[in-house]
N, C-alpha and C positions, 0 to 999 in steps of 0.2 A: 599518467599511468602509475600504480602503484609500483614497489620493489617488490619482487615476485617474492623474494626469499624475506620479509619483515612482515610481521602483523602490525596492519594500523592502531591495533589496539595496544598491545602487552609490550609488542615491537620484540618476541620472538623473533629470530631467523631459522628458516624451515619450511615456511608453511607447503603444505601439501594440495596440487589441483585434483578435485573431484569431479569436475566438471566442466565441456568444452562448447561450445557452439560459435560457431563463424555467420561474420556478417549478419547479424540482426539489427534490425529495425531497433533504434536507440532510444525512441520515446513510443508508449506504449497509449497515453493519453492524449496524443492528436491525431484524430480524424481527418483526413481533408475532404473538400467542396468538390474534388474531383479524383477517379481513377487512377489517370495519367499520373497524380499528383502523390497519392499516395504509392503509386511500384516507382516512384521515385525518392522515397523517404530514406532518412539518411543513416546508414547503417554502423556500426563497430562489433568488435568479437566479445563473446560471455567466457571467461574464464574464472570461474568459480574454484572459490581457493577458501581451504579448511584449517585453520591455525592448531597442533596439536597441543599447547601449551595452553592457552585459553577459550577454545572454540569458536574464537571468533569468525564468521563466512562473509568472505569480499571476492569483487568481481575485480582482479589484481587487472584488468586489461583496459580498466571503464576511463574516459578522458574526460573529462568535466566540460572542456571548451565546446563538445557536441550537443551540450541539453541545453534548453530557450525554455522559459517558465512564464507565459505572458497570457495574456486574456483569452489568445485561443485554445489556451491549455483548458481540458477538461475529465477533472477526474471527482466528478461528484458524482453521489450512488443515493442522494435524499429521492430520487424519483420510486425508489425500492421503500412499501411498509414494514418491511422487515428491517433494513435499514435505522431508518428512522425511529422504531421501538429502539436498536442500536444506542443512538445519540439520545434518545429521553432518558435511556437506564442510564447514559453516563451523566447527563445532568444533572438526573434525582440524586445520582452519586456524591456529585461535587456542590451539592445546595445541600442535599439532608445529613450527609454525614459529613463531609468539606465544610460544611458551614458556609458557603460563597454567596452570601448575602453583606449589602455593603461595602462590595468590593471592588477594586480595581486588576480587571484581567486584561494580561495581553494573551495575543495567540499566535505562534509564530507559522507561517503557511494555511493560514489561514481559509485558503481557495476563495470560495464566493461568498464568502461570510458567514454560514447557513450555520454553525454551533457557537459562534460569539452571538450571532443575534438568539440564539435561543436564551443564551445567558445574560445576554445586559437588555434587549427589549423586552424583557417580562419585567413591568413597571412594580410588580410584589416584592421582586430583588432587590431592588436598587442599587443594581452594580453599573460600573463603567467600564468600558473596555478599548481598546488598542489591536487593530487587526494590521499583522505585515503580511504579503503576499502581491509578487507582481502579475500575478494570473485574477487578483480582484476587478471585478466590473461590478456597475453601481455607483450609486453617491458613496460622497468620502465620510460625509457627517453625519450620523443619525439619531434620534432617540434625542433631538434636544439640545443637544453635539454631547452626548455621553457617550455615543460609541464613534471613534473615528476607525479608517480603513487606511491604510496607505501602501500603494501599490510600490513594493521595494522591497527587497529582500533584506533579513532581521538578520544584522551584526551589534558589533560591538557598542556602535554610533549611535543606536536606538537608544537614546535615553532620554530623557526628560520627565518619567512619570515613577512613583514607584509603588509596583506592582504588588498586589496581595497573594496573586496566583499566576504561576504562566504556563498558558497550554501548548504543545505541539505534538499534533498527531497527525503519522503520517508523512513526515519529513525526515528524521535524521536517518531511513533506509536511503535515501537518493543526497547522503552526505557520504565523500571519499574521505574524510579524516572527521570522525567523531569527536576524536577528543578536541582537537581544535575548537569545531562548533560547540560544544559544552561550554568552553574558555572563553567564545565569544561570548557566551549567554551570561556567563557570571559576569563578566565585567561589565554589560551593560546594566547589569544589578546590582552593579557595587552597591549602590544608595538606599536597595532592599534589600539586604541582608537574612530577612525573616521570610522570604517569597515562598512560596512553594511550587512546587516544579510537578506537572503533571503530563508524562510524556505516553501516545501510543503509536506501537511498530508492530509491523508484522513478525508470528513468531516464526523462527527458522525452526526449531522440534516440532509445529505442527505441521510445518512444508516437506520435512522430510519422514516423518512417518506416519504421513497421507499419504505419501509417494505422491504430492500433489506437482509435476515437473512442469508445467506451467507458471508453480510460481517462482522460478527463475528466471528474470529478466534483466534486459539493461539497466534500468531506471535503477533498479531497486540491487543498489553497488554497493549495500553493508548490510548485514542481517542479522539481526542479535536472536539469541537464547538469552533464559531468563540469569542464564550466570553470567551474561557478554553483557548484557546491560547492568547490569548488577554492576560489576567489573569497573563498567565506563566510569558510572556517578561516583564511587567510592572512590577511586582514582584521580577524579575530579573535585575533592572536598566535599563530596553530601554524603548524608545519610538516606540509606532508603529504609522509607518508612513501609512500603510495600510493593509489590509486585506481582501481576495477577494477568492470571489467562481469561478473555471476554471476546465476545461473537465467536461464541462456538467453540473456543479455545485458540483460534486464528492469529489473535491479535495479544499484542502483551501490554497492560495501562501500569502505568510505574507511576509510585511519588517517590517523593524527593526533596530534602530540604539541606542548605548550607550545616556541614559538622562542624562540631566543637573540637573534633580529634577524628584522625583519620583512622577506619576499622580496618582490616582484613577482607580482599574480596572472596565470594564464593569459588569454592574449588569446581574444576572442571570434571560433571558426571564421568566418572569409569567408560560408560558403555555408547556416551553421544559419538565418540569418535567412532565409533566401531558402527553405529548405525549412518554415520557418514561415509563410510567407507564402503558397506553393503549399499546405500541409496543408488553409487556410481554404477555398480553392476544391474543394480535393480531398472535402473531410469535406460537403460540399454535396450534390456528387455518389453521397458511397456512402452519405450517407443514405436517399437517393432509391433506388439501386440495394439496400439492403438490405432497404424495403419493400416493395419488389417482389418480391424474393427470398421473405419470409417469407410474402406472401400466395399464391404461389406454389406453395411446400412445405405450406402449410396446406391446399390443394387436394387434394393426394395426399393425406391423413388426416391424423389429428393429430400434433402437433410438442411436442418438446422443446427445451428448453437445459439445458445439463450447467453448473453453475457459480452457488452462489445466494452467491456474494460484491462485492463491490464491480462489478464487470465487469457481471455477471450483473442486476444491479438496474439497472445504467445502461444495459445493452442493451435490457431490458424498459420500461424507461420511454421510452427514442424512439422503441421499435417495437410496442410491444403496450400502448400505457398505459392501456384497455378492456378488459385481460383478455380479447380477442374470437380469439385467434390462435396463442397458445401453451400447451399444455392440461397441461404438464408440467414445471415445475422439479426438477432433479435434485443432489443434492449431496452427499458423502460422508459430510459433519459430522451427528451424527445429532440434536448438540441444535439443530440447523436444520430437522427434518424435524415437518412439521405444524404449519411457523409460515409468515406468507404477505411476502409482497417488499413493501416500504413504496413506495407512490405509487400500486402499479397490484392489488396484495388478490392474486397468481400463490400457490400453494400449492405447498410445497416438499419432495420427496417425496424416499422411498431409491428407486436406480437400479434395485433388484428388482422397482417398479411397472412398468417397462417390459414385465416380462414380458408380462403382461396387458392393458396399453393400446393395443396396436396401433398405437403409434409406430412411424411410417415413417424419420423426418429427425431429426435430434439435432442440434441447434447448440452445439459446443461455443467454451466463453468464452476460453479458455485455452490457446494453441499447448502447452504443456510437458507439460500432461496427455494429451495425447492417446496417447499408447502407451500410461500408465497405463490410460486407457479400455476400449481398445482388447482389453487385455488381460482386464479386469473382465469385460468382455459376452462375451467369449470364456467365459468360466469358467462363465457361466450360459447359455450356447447362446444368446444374445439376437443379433438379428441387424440390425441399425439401419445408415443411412447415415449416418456423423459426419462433420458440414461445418465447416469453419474457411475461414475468408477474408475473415482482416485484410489484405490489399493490400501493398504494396511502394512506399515512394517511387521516382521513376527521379530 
């Protein structure tokens, strides 16, 4: 557990909670095989914590010895074409303007492989690559043995190769001390000096003035702003070469390369804290307004939500954690389909059950999907109202 009163980051003493929640369901990307299985999923408290000196946002309560990262972990979203436009736009990124041809990349968290194999099995490349990740399944060797997998979690120890590029995205929010991880990553780079460092996380300024309160969860135990991660690299000997809001503005893709002198990090916006400190008040209220809401839509017949990933589980758990209200989870990923949501036993269906359920209302999790949706139920004559309304900071 963190020390309530230090930022991991800046290592202020002060920091201020904005936000509580007890007893949640600790891993938001395992499904289980049965009911029983998941209203027994193992729980800890969210206590979101807001640093005034650097803005840094941690969950000061989260224990690390509670998370398991293993093959039955499942947090891929390539089953979504929306998605997946995602991951081409970052590849043309890092091939046309990266220049990542002829190269050696690792990727740290790699999941199932599915964005290292975009970049070393496309034979035009001719790159190589290095995947860590103990939630990897599949062969370990691929492409010739140009691309190896290896299911273990990326320390210091990782070395042997040295890298032209290293990706992680999606990992260092579910790290309790950044800057350590950083310091592992350099040093297993010592021998690449000139690497380039290409990291993406979720942004915390688009989570809070989306009023998006789903996406505070266990897992996700550090949250940077584009001045918190800024902060970390500079902090850590690099230089960022840039830092950019992508899907929607959701997510933040940073580079980064080893400095010759260490700069100044970015100061902390005037008015972030201040919109941190309204989100507390705010998230009060659209808890309250969204119970309302659901029990309401439940009236007209039965309801869905479109979305069984992290969102999707933290929506179900402040609003239906009785399974009494929401009669259908929908999700694209099919090894998700007939497994149930951990905290609350919701079963997790293909959007073809719609046909026949007589869902009225579909809550969808996710603003970016929604044309892709939109499109789906178009193609099977399904005729639903899809409601989003994450809110808007003023």
């Amino acid at each position: 557990m963190f020390d309530s009163t230090i930022c991991p980051l800046c290592r202020f003493t002060g920091c201020e909670e904005f936000l509580r929640r007890e007893s949640v369901p600790v891993q938001q990307n395992f499904l289980t095989i049965s009911r029983q299985k998941a209203l027994r999923a193992k729980r800890g408290d969210l206590r979101m914590y807001f640093c005034p000196a650097c803005g840094f946002v941690f969950n000061q309560a989260f224990e690390p010895d509670l998370m398991i990262y293993d093959s039955d972990y499942n947090n891929t979203q390539e089953s979504s074409d929306c998605f997946k436009e995602h991951l081409i736009n970052l590849k043309n990124r890092l091939v046309h303007e990266g220049g990542l041809r002829q190269a050696t990349i690792a990727e740290i968290g790699c999941g199932k492989g599915y964005f290292l194999k975009m970049l070393v099995l496309d034979d035009a490349l001719g790159n190589r690559g290095f995947g860590f990740d103990p939630s990897y399944e599949g062969e370990e060797l691929l492409g010739n043995g140009r691309l190896r997998f290896e299911k273990k979690y990326f320390d210091s120890k990782c070395r042997g190769f040295s890298a032209d590029a290293l990706i992680c995205r999606h990992v260092i929010e579910h790290v309790p001390d950044p800057v350590k991880f950083i310091g592992e990553i350099s040093e297993a780079l010592r021998d690449a000096p000139h690497c380039r460092l290409f990291f993406e996380t979720p942004c915390v300024e688009w989570i809070i003035a989306s009023l998006t309160i789903w996406d505070f969860f266990y897992e996700h135990c550090s949250l940077f702003s584009t001045g918190t991660l800024n902060r970390l690299f500079i902090q850590s000997g690099y230089k960022v070469k840039s830092i950019e809001h992508v899907f929607g503005g959701q997510y933040l893709w940073l580079e980064a390369v080893k400095a010759d002198r260490q700069s100044e990090p970015t100061v902390l916006p005037a008015d972030f804290a201040e919109k941190v400190k309204k989100f507390a008040g705010y998230e009060r209220k659209l808890i309250s307004d969204w119970k309302s809401l659901v029990q309401k839509l439940k009236q007209q017949g039965p309801l869905a939500i479109w979305g069984a990933g992290a969102k999707g589980v933290t929506f179900l758990n402040l609003f239906d954690p009785r399974c009494q209200l929401i009669d259908m989870v929908i999700d694209l990923n099919a090894d998700k389909h007939n497994r149930y949501i951990p905290g609350t036993g919701h079963e997790v269906v293909d959007c073809r059950r719609l046909a026949e359920s007589g869902v009225k209302n579909v809550i969808v999790m996710n603003p970016n999907y929604l044309e892709e949706i939109r499109a789906l139920l178009a193609e099977s004559d399904i005729r639903v109202n899809l409601i989003i309304e994450p809110g808007e900071l003023k």
